[in-house]
C-alpha positions as CSV (number, residue, x, y, z in Angstrom):
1,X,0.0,0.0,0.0
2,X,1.2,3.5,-1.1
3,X,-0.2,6.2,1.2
4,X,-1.8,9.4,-0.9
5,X,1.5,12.3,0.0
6,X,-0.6,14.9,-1.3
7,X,-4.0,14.3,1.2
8,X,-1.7,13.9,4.0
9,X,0.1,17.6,3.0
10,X,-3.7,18.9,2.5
11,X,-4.4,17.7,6.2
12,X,-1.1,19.0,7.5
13,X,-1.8,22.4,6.2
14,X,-5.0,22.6,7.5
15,X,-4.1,21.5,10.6
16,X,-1.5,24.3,10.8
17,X,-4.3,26.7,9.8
18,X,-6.7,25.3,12.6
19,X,-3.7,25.2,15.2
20,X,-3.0,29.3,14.5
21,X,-6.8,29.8,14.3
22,X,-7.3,28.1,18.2
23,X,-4.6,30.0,19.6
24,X,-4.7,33.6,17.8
25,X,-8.3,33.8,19.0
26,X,-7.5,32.8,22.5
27,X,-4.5,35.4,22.6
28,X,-6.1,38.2,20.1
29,X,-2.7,38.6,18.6
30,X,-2.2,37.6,14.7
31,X,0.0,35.1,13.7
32,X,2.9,36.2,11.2
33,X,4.1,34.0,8.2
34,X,7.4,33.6,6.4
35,X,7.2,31.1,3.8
36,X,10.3,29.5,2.7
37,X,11.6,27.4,0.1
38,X,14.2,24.8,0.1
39,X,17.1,24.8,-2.3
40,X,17.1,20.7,-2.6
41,X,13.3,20.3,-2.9
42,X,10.3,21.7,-0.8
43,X,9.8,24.5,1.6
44,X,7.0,25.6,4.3
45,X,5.6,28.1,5.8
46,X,6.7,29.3,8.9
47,X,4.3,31.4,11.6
48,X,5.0,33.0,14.8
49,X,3.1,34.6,17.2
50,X,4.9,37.4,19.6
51,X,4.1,39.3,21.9
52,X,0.4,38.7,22.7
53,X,-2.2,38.6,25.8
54,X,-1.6,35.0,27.0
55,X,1.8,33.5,25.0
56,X,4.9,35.1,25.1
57,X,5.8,33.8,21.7
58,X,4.0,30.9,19.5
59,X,5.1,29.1,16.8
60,X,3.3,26.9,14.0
61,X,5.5,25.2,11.6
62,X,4.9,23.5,8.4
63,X,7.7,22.1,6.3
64,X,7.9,19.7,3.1
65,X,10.9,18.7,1.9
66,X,12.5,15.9,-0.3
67,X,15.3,15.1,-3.0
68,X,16.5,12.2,-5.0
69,X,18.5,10.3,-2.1
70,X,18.8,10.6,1.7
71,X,22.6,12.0,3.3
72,X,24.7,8.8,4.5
73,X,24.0,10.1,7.8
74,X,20.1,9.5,7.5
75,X,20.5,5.5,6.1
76,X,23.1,4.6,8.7
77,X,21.2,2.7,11.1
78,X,18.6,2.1,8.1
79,X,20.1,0.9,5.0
80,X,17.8,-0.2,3.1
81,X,16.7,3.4,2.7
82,X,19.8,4.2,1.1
83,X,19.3,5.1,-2.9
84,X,15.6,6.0,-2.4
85,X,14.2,9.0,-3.1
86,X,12.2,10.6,0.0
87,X,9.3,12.9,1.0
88,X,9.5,14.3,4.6
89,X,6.5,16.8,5.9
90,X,5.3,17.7,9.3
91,X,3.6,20.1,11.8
92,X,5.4,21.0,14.6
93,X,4.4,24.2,17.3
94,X,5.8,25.6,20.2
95,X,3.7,27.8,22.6
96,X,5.3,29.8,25.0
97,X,3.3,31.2,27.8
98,X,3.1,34.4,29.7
99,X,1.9,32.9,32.7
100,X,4.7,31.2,34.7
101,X,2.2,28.3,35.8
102,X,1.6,27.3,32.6
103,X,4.0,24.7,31.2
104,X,5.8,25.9,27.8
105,X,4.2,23.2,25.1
106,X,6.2,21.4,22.2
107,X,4.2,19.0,19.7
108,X,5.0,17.9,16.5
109,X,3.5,14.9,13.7
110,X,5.5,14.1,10.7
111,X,5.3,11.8,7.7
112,X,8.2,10.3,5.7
113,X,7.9,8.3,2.8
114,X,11.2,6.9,0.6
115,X,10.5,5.1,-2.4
116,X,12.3,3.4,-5.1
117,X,11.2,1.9,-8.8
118,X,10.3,-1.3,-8.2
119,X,10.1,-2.0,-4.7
120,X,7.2,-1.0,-2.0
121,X,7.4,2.3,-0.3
122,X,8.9,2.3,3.2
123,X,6.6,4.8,5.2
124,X,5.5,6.1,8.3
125,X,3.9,8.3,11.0
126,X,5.6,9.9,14.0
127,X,5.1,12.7,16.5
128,X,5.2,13.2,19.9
129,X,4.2,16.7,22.6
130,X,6.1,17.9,25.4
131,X,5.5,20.0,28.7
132,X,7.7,21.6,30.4
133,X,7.0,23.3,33.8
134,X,8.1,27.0,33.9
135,X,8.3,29.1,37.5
136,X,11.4,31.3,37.1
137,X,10.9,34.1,39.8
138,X,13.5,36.7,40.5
């Protein structure tokens, strides 16, 4: 089974979208984009929120990126990677918080896909979120 790259970049996107809509209208402060592109294939679009009511700073990332073959570095401990082509996108966002109380948050879902003519596409899902407790008082 080859999973459809495109739908899962339509979700990702929109998820990005939804992710910035949630918290903008919580803090009333507007999200600012940079969208980027990447010399070896792909690009993103990169948002930050700074500044605002409730969150220090905010950050909602998309990226896409892929390329002909994967560095040495990347099929190391998995070689039969190695002369594929690849696909990489993901969401990640990182929400600081004004309030001291309030743990900073890290969360992130990716996709990666490396494919070669005539074999099946190696694939996957990953992801993960983070809290981290915050009290610095001077």
């Amino acid at each position: 089974m080859k999973p459809d790259a495109a739908q899962v970049k339509t979700f990702l996107l929109q998820l990005q979208d939804n992710l910035c809509q949630q918290l903008s209208a919580v803090d009333g402060a507007p999200f600012i984009e940079d969208a980027w592109q990447r010399e070896g294939g792909g690009g993103g679009r990169s948002r930050v929120l700074r500044d605002g009511n409730v969150f220090e700073q905010a950050g909602v990332n998309f990226s896409h990126v892929h390329g002909d073959a994967m560095p040495a570095s990347a099929t190391a401990h998995r070689p039969e990677l190695a002369g594929r082509s690849f696909e990489a996108m993901g969401v990640s966002l990182v929400v600081h918080p004004l309030n001291p109380y309030v743990p900073t948050s890290h969360a992130n879902v990716r996709f990666f896909i490396a494919e070669k003519p005539g074999a099946d596409p190696v694939w996957w899902f990953g992801g993960g979120f983070d809290l981290t407790p915050y009290y610095g008082f001077e």
